[in-house]
CHARMM-style PDB file with segment names, atoms N, HN, CA, C and O in Angstrom:
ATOM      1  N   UNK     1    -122.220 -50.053-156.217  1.00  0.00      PROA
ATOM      2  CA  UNK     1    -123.417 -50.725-156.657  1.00  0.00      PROA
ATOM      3  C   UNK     1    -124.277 -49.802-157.512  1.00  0.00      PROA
ATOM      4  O   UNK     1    -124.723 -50.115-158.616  1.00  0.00      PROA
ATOM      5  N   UNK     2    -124.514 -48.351-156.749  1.00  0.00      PROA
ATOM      6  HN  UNK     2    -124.152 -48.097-155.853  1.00  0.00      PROA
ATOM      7  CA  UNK     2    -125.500 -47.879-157.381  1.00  0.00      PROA
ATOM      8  C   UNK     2    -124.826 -46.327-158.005  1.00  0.00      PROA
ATOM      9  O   UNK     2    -123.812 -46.003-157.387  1.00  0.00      PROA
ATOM     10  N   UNK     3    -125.172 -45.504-158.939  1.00  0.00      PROA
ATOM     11  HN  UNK     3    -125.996 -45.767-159.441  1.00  0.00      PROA
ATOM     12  CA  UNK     3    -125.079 -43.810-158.931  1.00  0.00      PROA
ATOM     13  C   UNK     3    -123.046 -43.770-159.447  1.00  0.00      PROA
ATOM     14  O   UNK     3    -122.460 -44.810-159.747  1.00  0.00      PROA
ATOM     15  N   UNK     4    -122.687 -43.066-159.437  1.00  0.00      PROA
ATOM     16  HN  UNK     4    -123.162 -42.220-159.193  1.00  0.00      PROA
ATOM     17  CA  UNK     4    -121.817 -42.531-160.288  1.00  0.00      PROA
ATOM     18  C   UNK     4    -120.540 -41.380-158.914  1.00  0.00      PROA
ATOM     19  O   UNK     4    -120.926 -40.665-157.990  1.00  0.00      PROA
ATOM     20  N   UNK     5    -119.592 -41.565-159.203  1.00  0.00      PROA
ATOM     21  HN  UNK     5    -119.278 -42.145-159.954  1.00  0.00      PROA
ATOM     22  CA  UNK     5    -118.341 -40.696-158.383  1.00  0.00      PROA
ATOM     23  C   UNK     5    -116.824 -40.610-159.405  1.00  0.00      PROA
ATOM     24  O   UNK     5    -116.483 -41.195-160.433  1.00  0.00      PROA
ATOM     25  N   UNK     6    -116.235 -39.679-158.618  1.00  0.00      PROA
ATOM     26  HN  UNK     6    -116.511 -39.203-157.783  1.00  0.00      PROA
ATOM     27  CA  UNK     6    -115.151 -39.560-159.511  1.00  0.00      PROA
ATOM     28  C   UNK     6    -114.075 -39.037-158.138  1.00  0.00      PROA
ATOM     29  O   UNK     6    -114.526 -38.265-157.292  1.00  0.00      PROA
ATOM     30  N   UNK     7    -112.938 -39.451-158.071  1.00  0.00      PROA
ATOM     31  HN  UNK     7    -112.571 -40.078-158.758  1.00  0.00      PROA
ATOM     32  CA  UNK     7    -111.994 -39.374-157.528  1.00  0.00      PROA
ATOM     33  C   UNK     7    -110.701 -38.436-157.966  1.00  0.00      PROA
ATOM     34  O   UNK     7    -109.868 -38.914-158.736  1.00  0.00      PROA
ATOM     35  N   UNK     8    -110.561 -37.147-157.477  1.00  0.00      PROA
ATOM     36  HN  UNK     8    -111.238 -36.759-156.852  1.00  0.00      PROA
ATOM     37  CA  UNK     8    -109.291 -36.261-157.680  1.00  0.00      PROA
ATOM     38  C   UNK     8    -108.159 -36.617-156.700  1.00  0.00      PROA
ATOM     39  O   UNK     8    -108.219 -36.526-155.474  1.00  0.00      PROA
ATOM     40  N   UNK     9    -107.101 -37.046-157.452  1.00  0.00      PROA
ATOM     41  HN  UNK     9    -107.052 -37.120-158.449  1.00  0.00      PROA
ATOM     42  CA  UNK     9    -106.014 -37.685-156.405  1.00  0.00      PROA
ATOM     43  C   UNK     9    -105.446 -36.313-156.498  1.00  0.00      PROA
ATOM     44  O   UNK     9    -105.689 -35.430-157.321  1.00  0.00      PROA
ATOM     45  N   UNK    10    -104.295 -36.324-155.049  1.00  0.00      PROA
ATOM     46  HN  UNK    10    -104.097 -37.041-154.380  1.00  0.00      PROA
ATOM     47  CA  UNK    10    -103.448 -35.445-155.071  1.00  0.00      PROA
ATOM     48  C   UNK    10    -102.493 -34.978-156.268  1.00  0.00      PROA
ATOM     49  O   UNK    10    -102.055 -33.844-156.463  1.00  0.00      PROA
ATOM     50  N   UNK    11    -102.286 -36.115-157.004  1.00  0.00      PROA
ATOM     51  HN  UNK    11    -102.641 -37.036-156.846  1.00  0.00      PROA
ATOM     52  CA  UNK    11    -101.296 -36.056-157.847  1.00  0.00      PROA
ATOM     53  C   UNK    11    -102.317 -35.748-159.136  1.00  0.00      PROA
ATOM     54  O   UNK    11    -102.032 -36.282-160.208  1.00  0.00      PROA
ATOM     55  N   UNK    12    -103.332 -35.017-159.062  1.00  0.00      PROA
ATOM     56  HN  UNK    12    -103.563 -34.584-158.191  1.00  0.00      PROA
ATOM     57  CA  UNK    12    -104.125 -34.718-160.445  1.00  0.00      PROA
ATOM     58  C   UNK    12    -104.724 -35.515-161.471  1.00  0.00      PROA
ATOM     59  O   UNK    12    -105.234 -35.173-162.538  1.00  0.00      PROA
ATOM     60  N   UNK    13    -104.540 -36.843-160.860  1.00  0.00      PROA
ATOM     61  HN  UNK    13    -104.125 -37.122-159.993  1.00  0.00      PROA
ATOM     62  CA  UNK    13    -105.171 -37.921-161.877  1.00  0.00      PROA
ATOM     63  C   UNK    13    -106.675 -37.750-160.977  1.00  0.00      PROA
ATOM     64  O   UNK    13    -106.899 -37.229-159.884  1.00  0.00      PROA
ATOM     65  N   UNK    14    -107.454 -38.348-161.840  1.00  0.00      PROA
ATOM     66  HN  UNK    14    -107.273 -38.771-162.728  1.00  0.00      PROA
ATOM     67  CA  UNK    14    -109.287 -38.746-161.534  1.00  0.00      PROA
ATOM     68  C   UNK    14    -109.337 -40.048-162.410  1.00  0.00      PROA
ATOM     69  O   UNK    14    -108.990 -40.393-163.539  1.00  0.00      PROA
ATOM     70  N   UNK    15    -109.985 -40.628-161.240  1.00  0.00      PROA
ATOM     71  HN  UNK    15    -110.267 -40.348-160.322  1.00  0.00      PROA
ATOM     72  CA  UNK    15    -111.163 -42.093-161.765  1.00  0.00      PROA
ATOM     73  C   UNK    15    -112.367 -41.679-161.764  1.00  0.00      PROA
ATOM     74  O   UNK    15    -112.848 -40.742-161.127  1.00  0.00      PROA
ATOM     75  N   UNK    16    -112.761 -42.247-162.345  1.00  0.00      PROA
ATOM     76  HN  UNK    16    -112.370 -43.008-162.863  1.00  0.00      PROA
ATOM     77  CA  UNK    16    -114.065 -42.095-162.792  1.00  0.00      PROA
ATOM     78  C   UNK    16    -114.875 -43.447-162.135  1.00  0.00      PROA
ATOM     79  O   UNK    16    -114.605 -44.507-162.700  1.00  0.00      PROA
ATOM     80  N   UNK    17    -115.816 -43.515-161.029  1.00  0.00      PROA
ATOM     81  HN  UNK    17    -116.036 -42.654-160.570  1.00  0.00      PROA
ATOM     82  CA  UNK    17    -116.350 -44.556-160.537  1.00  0.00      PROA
ATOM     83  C   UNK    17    -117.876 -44.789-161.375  1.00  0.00      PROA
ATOM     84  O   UNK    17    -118.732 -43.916-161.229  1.00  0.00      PROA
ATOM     85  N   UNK    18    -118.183 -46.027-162.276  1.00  0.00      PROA
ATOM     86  HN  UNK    18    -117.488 -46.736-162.394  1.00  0.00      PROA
ATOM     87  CA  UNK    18    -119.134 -45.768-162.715  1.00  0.00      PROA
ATOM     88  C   UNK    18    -120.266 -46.704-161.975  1.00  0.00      PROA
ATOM     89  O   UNK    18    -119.549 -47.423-161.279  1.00  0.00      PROA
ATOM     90  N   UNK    19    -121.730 -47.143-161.703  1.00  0.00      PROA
ATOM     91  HN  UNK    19    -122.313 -46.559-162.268  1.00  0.00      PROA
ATOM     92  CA  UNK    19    -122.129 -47.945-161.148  1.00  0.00      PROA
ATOM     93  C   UNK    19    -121.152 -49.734-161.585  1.00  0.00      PROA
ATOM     94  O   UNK    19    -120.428 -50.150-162.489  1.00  0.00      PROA
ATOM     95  N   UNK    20    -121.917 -50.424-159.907  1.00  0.00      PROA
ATOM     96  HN  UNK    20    -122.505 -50.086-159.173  1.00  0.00      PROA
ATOM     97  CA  UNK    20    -121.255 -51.833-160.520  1.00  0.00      PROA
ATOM     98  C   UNK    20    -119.549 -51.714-160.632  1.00  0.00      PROA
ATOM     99  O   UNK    20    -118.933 -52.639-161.162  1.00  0.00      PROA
ATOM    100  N   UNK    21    -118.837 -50.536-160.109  1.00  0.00      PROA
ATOM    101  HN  UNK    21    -119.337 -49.784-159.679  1.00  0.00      PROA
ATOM    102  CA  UNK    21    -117.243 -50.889-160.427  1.00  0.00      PROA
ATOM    103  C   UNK    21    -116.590 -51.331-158.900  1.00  0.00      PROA
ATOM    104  O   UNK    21    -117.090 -51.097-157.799  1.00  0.00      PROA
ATOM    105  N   UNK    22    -115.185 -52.115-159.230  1.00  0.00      PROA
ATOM    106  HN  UNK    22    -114.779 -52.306-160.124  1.00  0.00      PROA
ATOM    107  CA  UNK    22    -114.941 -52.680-158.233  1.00  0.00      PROA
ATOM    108  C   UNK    22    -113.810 -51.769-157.432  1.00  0.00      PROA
ATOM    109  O   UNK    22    -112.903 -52.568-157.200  1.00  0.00      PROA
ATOM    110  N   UNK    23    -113.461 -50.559-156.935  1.00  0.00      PROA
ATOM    111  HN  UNK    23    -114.198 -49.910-157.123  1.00  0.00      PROA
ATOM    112  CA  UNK    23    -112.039 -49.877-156.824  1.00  0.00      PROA
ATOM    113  C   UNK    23    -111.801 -50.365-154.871  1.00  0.00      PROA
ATOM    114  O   UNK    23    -112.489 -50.565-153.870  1.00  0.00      PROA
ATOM    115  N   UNK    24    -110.547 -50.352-155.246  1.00  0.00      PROA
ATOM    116  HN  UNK    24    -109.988 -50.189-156.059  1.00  0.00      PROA
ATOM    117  CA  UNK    24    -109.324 -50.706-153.840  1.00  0.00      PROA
ATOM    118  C   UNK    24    -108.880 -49.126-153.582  1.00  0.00      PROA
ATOM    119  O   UNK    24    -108.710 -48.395-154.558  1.00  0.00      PROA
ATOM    120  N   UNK    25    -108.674 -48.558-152.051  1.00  0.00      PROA
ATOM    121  HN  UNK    25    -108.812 -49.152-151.258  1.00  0.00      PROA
ATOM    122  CA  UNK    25    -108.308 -47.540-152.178  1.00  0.00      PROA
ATOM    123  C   UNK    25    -107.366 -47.706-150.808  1.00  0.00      PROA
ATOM    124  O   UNK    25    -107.830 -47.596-149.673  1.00  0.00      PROA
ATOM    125  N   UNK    26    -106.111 -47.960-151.072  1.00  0.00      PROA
ATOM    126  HN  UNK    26    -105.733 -48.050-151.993  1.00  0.00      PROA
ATOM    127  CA  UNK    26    -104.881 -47.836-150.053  1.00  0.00      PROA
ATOM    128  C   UNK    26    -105.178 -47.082-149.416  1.00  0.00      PROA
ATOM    129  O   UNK    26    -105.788 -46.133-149.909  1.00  0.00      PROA
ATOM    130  N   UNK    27    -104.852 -47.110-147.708  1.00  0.00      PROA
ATOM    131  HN  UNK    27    -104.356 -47.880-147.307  1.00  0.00      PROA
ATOM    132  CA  UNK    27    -104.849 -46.099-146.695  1.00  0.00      PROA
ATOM    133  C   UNK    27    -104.347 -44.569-146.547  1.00  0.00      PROA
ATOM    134  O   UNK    27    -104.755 -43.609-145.893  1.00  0.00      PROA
ATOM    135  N   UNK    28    -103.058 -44.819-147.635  1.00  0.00      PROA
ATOM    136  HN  UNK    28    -102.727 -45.599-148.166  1.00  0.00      PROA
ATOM    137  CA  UNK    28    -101.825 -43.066-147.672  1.00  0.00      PROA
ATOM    138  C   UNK    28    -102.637 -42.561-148.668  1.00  0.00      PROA
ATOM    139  O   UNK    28    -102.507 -41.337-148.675  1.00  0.00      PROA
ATOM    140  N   UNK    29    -103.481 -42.966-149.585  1.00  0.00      PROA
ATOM    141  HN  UNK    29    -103.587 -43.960-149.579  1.00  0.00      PROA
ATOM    142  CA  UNK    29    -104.197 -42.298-150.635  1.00  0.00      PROA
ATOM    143  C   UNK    29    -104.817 -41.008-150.364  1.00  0.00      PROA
ATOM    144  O   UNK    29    -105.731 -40.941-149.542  1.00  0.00      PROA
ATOM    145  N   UNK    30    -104.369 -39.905-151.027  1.00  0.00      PROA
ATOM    146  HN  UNK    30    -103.626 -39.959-151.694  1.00  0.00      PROA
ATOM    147  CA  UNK    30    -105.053 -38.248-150.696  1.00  0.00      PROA
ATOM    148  C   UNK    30    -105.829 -38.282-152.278  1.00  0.00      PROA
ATOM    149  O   UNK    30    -105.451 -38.444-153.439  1.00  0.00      PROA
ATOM    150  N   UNK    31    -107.221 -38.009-151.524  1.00  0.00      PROA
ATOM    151  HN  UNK    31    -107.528 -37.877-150.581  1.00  0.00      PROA
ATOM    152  CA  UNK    31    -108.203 -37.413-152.816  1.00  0.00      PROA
ATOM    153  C   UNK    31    -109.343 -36.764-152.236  1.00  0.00      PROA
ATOM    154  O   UNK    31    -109.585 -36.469-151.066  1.00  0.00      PROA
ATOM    155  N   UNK    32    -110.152 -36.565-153.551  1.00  0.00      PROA
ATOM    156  HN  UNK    32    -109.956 -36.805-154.502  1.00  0.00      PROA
ATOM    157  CA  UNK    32    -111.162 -35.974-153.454  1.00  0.00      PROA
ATOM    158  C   UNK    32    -112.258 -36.409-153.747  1.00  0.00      PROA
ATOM    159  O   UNK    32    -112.116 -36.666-154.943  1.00  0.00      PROA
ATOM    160  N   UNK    33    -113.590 -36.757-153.392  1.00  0.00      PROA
ATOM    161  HN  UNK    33    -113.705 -36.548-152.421  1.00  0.00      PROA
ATOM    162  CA  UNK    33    -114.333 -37.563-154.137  1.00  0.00      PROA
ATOM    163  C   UNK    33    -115.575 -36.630-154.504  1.00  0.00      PROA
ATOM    164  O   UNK    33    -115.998 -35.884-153.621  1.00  0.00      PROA
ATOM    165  N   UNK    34    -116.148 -36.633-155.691  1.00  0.00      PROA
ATOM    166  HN  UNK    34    -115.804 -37.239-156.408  1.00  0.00      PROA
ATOM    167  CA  UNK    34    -117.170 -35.557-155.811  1.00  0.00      PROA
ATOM    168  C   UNK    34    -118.447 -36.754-156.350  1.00  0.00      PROA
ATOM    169  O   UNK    34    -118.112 -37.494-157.274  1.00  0.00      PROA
ATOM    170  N   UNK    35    -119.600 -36.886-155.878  1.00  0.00      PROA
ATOM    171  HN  UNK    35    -119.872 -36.284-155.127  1.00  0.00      PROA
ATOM    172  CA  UNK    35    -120.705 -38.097-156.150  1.00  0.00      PROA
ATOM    173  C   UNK    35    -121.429 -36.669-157.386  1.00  0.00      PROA
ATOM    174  O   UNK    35    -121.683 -35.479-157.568  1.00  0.00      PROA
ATOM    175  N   UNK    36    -121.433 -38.020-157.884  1.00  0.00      PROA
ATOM    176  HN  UNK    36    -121.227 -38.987-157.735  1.00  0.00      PROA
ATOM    177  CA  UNK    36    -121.946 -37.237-159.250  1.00  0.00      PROA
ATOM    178  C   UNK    36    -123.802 -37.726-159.560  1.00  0.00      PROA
ATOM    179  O   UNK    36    -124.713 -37.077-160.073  1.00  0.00      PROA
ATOM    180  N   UNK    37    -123.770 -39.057-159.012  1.00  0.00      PROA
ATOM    181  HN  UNK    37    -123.030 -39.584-158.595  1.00  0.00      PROA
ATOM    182  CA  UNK    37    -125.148 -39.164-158.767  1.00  0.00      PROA
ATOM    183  C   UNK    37    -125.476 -40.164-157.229  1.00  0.00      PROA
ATOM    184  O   UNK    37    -124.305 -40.484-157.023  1.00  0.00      PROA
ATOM    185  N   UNK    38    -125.897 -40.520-156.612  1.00  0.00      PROA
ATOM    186  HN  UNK    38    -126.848 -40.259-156.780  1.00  0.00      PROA
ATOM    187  CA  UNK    38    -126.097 -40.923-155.247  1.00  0.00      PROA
ATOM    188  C   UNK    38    -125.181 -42.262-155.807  1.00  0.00      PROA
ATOM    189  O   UNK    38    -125.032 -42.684-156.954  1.00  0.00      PROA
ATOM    190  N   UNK    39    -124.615 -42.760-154.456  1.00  0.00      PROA
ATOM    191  HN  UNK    39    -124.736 -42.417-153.524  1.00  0.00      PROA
ATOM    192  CA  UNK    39    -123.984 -43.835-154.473  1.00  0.00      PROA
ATOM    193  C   UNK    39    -124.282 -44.643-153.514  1.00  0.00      PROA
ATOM    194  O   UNK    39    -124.396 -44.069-152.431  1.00  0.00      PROA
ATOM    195  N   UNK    40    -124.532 -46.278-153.491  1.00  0.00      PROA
ATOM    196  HN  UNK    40    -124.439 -46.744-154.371  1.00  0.00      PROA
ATOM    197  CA  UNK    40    -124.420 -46.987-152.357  1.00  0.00      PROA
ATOM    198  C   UNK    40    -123.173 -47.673-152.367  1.00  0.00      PROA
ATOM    199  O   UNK    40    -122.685 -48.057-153.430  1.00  0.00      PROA
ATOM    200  N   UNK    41    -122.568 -47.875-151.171  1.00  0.00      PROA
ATOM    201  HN  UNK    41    -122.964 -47.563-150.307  1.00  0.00      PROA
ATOM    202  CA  UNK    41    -121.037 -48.453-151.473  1.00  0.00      PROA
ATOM    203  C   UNK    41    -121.056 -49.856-150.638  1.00  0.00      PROA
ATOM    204  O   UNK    41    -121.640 -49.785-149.556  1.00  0.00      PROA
ATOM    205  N   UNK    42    -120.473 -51.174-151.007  1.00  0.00      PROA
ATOM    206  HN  UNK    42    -119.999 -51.231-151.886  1.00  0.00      PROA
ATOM    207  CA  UNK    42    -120.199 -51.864-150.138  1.00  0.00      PROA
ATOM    208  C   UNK    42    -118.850 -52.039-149.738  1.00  0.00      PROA
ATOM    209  O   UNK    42    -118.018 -52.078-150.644  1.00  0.00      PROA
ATOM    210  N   UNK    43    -118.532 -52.132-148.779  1.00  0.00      PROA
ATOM    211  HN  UNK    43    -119.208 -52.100-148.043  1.00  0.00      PROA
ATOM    212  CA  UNK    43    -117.008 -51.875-147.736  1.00  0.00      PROA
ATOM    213  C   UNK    43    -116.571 -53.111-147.241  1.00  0.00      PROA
ATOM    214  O   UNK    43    -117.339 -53.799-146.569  1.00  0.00      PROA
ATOM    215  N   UNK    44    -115.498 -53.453-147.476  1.00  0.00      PROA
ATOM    216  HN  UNK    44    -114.874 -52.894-148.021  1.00  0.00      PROA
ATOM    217  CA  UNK    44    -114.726 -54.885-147.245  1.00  0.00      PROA
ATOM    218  C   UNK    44    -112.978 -54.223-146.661  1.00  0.00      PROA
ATOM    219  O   UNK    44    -111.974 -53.805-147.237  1.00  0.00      PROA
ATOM    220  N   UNK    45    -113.293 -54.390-145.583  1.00  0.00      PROA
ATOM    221  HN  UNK    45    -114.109 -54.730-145.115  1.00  0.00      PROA
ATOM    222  CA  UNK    45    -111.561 -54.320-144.495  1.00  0.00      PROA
ATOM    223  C   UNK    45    -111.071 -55.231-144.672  1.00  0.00      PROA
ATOM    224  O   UNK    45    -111.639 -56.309-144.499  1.00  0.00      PROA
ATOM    225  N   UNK    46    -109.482 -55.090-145.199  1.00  0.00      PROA
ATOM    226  HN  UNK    46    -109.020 -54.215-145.340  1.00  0.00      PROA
ATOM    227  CA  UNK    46    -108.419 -56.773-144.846  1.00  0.00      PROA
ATOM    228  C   UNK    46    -107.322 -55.463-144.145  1.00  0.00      PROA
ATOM    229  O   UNK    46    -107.536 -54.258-144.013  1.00  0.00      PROA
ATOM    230  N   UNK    47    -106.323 -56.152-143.852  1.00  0.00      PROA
ATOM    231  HN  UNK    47    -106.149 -57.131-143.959  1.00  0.00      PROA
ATOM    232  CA  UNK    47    -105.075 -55.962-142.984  1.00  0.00      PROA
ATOM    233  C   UNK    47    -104.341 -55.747-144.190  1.00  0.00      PROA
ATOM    234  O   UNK    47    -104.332 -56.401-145.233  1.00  0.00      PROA
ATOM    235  N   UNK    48    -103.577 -54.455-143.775  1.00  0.00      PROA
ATOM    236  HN  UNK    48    -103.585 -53.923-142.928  1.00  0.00      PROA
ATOM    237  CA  UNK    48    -102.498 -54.392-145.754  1.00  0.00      PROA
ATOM    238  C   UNK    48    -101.765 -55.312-145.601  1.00  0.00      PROA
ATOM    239  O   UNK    48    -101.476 -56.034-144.647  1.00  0.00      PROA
ATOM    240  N   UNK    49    -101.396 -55.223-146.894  1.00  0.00      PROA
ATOM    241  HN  UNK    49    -101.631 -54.636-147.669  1.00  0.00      PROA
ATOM    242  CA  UNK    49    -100.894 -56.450-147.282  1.00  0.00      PROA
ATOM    243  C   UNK    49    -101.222 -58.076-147.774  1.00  0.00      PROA
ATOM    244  O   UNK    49    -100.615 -58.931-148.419  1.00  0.00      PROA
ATOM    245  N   UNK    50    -102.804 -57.954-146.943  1.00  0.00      PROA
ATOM    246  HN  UNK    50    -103.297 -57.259-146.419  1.00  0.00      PROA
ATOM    247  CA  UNK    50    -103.136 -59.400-147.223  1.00  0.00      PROA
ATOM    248  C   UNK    50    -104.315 -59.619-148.390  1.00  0.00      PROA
ATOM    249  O   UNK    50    -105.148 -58.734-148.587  1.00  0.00      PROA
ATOM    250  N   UNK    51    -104.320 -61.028-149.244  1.00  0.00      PROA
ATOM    251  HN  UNK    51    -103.644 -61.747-149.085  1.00  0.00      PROA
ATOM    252  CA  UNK    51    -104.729 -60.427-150.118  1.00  0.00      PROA
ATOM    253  C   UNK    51    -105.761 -62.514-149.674  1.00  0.00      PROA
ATOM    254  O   UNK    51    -105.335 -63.580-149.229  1.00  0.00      PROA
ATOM    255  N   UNK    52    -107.241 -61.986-150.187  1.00  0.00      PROA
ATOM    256  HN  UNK    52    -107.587 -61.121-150.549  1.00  0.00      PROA
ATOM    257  CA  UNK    52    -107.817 -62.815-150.337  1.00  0.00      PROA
ATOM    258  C   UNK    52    -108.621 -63.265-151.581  1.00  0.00      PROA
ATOM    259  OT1 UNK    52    -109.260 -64.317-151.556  1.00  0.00      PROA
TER     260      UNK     52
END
């Protein structure tokens, strides 16, 4: 919703989270997250696999 992050995966790629973006982050996922300006996050759980 709000402020700015960026994501270092294991495998050396980075996203770039900018306000307002929508990202999915699978459970086996290894990263790093560094907040680049404050962030508020909203959090939505499903069961893998299921998609609504």
């Amino acid at each position: 919703m709000d402020g700015r992050a960026e994501i270092a995966f294991a495998d050396d790629t980075r996203l770039g989270i900018p306000p307002d973006d929508f990202v999915t982050i699978e459970p086996d996922i290894k990263g790093v997250w560094t907040v680049i300006e404050p962030i508020t996050n909203l959090y939505r759980y499903h069961e893998s696999g299921s998609v609504e």
